[in-house]
C-alpha positions in Angstrom: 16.1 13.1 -34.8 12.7 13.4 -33.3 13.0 10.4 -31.5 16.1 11.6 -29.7 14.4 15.4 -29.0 11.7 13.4 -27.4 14.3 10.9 -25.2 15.6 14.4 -24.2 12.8 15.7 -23.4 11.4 13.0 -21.0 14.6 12.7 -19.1 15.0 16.4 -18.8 11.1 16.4 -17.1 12.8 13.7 -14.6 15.1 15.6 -12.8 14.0 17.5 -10.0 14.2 20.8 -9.2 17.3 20.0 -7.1 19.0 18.1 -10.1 19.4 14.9 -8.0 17.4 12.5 -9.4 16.1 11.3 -12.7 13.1 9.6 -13.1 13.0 6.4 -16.0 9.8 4.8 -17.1 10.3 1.0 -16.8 8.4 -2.4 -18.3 9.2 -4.5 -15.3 7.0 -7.2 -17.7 4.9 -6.7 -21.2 2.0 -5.6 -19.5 3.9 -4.4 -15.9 5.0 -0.4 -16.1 6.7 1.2 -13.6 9.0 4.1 -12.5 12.2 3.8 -11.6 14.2 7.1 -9.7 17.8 6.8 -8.1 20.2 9.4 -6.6 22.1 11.1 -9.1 25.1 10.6 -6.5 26.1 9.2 -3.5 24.2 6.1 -3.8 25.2 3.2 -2.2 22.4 0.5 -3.2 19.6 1.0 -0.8 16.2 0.7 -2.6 12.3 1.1 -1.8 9.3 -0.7 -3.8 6.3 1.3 -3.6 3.0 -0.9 -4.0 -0.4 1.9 -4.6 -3.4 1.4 -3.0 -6.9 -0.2 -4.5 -8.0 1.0 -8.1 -4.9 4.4 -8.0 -1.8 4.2 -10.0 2.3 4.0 -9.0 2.0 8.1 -7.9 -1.0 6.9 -5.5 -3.8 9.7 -4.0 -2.5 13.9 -4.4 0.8 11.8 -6.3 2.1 11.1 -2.6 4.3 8.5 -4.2 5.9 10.8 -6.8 6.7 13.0 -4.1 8.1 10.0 -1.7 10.3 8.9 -4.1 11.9 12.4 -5.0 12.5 13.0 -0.9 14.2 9.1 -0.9 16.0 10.1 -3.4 17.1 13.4 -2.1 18.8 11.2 1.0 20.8 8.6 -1.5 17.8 6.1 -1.5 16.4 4.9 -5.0 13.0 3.7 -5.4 10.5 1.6 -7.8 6.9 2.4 -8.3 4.9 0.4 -10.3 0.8 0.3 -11.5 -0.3 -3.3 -11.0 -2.0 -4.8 -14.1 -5.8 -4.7 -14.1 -5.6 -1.2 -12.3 -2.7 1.0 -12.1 -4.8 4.0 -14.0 -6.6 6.1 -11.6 -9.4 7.1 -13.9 -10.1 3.1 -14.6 -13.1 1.8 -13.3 -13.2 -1.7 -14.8 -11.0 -3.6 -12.6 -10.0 -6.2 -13.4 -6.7 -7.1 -10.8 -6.7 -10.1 -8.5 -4.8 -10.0 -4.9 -2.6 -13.4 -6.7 -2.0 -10.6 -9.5 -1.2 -7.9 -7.1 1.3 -10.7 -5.1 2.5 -11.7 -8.8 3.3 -8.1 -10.1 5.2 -7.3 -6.5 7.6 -10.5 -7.1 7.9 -9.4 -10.5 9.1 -6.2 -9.5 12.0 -7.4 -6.6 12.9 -9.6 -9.2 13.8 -6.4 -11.6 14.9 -4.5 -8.9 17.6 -6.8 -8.3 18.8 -7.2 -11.6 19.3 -3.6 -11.8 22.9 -2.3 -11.4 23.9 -0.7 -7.9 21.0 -2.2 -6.1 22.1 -3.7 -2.7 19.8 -7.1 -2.4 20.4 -6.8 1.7 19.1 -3.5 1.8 15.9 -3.5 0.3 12.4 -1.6 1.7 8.8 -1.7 0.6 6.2 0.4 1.4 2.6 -0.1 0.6 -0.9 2.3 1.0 -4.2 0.7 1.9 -4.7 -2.4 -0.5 -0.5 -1.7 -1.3 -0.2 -2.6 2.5 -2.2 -5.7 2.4 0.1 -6.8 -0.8 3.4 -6.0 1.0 2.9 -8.1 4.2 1.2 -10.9 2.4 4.7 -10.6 0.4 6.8 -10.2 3.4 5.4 -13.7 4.8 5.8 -15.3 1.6 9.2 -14.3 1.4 10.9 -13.5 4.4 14.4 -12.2 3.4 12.9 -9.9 1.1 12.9 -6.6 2.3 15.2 -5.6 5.6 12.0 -3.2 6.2 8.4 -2.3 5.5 6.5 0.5 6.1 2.3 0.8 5.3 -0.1 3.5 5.4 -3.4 3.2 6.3 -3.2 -0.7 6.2 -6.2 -3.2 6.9 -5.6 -6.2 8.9 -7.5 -9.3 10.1 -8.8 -11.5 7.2 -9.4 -9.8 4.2 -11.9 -11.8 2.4 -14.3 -11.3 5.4 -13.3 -7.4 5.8 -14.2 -6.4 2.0 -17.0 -8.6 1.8 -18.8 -6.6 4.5 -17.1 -3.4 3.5 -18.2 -3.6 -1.0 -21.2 -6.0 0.4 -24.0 -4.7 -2.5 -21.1 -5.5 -5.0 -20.1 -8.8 -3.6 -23.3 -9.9 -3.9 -24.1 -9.0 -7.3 -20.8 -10.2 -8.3 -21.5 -14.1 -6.9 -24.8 -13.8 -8.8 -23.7 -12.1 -12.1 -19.8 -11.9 -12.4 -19.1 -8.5 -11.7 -20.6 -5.8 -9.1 -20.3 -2.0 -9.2 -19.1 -0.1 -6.2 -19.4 3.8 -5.6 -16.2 5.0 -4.2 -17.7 7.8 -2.0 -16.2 11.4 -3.5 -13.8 9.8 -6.6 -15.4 7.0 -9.0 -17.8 3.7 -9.5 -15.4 0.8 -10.3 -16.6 -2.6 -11.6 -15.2 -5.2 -9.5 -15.3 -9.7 -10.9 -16.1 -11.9 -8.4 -12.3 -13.5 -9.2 -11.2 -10.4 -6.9 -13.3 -11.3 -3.9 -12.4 -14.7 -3.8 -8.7 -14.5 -4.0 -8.7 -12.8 -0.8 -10.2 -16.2 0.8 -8.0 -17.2 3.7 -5.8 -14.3 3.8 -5.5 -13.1 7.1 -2.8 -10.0 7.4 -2.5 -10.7 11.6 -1.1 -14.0 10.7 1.0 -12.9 7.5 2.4 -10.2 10.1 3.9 -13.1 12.3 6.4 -14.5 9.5 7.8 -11.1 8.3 10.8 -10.8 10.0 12.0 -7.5 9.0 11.9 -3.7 10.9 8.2 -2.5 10.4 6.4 1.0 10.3 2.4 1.7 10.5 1.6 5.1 9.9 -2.4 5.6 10.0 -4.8 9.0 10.6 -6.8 9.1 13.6 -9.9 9.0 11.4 -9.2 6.2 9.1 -11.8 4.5 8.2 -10.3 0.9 8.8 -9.1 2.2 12.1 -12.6 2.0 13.9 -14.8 -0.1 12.7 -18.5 -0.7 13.3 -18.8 -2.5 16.7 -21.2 -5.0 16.8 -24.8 -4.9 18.2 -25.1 -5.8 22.2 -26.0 -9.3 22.4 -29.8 -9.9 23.8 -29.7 -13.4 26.0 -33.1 -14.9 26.9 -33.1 -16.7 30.1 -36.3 -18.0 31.2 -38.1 -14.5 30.9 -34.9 -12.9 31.5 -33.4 -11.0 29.0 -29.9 -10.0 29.9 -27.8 -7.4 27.5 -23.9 -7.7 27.0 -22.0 -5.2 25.0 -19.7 -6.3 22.4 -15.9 -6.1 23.6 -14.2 -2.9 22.0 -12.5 -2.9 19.1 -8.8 -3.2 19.7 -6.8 -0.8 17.7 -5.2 -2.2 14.5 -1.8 -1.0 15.2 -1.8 -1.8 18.1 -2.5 -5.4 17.7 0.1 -4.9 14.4 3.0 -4.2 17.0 2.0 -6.8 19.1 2.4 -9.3 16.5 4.9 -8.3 14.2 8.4 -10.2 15.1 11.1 -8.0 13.8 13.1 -5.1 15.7 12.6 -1.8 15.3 8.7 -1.9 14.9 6.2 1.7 15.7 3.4 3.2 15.0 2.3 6.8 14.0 -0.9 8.1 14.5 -1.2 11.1 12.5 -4.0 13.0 14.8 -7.1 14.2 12.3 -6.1 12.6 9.1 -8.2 9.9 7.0 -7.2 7.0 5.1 -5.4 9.2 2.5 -4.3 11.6 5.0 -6.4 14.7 3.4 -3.8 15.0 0.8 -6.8 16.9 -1.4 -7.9 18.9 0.9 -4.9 21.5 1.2 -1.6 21.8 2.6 -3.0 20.5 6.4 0.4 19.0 7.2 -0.6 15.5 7.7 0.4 14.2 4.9 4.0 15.7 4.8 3.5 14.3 8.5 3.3 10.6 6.4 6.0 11.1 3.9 9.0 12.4 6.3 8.6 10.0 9.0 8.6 7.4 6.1 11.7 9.1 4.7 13.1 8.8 8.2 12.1 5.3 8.3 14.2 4.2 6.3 16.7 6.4 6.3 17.3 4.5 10.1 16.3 1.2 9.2 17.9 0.7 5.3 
């Protein structure tokens, strides 16, 4: 009997306030949870996989996922979260994740998504937030007829192993000496990070993965991202004789811009959310940006599912 009181009890916590939706915890795999919400009507199949971002869990910064997936829901669209192995805890600080682990946990989780009853294989989304946008267009190259669309938030782009090397350099370089380096995530936590997770970002390049995802795509991004504007390089000094001349380094060309440049499929844009950061101030108060994020994601797919 109290097994059943407590069934009762977590299914009547899922359903919103609207009773449209009810949320199930999943094991997409032993060690592989997830959350899986669907419309309590009208729902004709269309589904969105929700990858978190670097060392969070499936309901991400402020719980912007939990919140994503109830307003999917609300217009007849299910959803999957899940908390990738080695992180998926946002009070962990030993991580102990891989980007092959991220990729493994993602395929993992389209393969349960559709298994699952009601879920339309053709009409399939992801979205993914900072390090959960790297993993969804690495998996979008790797398998193109995946998801119809994508959508990231605050993605980083270019090649990956050279971009967090530079970014956690202190840690990087303690890891290659001693295994694992620390990290001070400015305002949240310290996390432990192996020198496994560096290197499997070797030779990942997210301009090139771009190219072979064929689907509709979506960058949203806050002016003041940190990944938005990074550090130009010194001028270069040229000795000539006993001439020195001074060039300044070319100016750094706007990730999203390059993204719709290079991204294949039809309908790609952009949103710049003006004033937000990478998580688009969803702890500072009720600013608007980052309802800004989740109902022109809504929308997103709403148009392109």
């Amino acid at each position: 009997m109290k097994r059943w009181h407590a069934l009762l009890l977590v299914l009547l916590l899922g359903w919103t306030a609207a009773g449209r939706t009810a949320e199930t915890a999943v094991a997409i795999a032993p060690e592989l949870k997830g959350a899986w919400m669907k419309p309590d009507k009208g729902w004709d199949g269309r589904t969105v996989l929700l990858l978190h971002g670097f060392a969070s869990d499936m309901d991400d910064a402020g719980g912007l996922f939990k919140r994503l997936a109830r307003e999917l829901a609300g217009k007849g669209i299910a959803s999957l979260r899940i908390n990738f192995r080695g992180e998926g805890d946002a009070k962990r600080t030993n991580i102990e994740s891989t980007f092959a682990t991220r990729l493994e946990d993602t395929a993992a989780a389209h393969a349960w998504l559709v298994e699952q009853p009601g879920v339309n294989a053709s009409r399939l989304g992801v979205l993914g937030f900072s390090l959960g946008a790297s993993t969804a267009i690495e998996t979008g190259a790797q398998y193109p007829d995946w998801f119809k669309t994508m959508a990231v938030w605050s993605s980083p782009s270019g090649d990956q192993f050279a971009l967090l090397t530079e970014e956690f350099k202190p840690a990087y370089e303690q890891a290659k000496k001693e295994g694992t380096g620390r990290v001070e995530l400015t305002g949240w936590k310290t996390v432990t990070l192996r020198r496994e997770f560096f290197e499997s970002f070797r030779g990942v390049d997210l301009n090139q993965s771009l190219a072979k995802y064929p689907g509709a795509f979506l960058t949203v991004r806050g002016s003041d991202d940190y990944l938005r504007t990074p550090p130009a390089p010194p001028p270069k000094l040229t000795l000539t004789g006993t001439a020195v001349s001074v060039s300044e380094p070319p100016k750094p060309v706007d990730p999203d811009d390059s993204f719709l440049l290079i991204a294949p499929g039809d309908p790609k844009m952009k949103l710049l959310i003006k004033g937000a950061d990478h998580i688009f101030h969803v702890f500072d108060g009720e600013k608007g940006q980052a309802r800004q994020a989740v109902e022109a994601t809504v929308d997103w797919f709403e148009r392109t599912l």
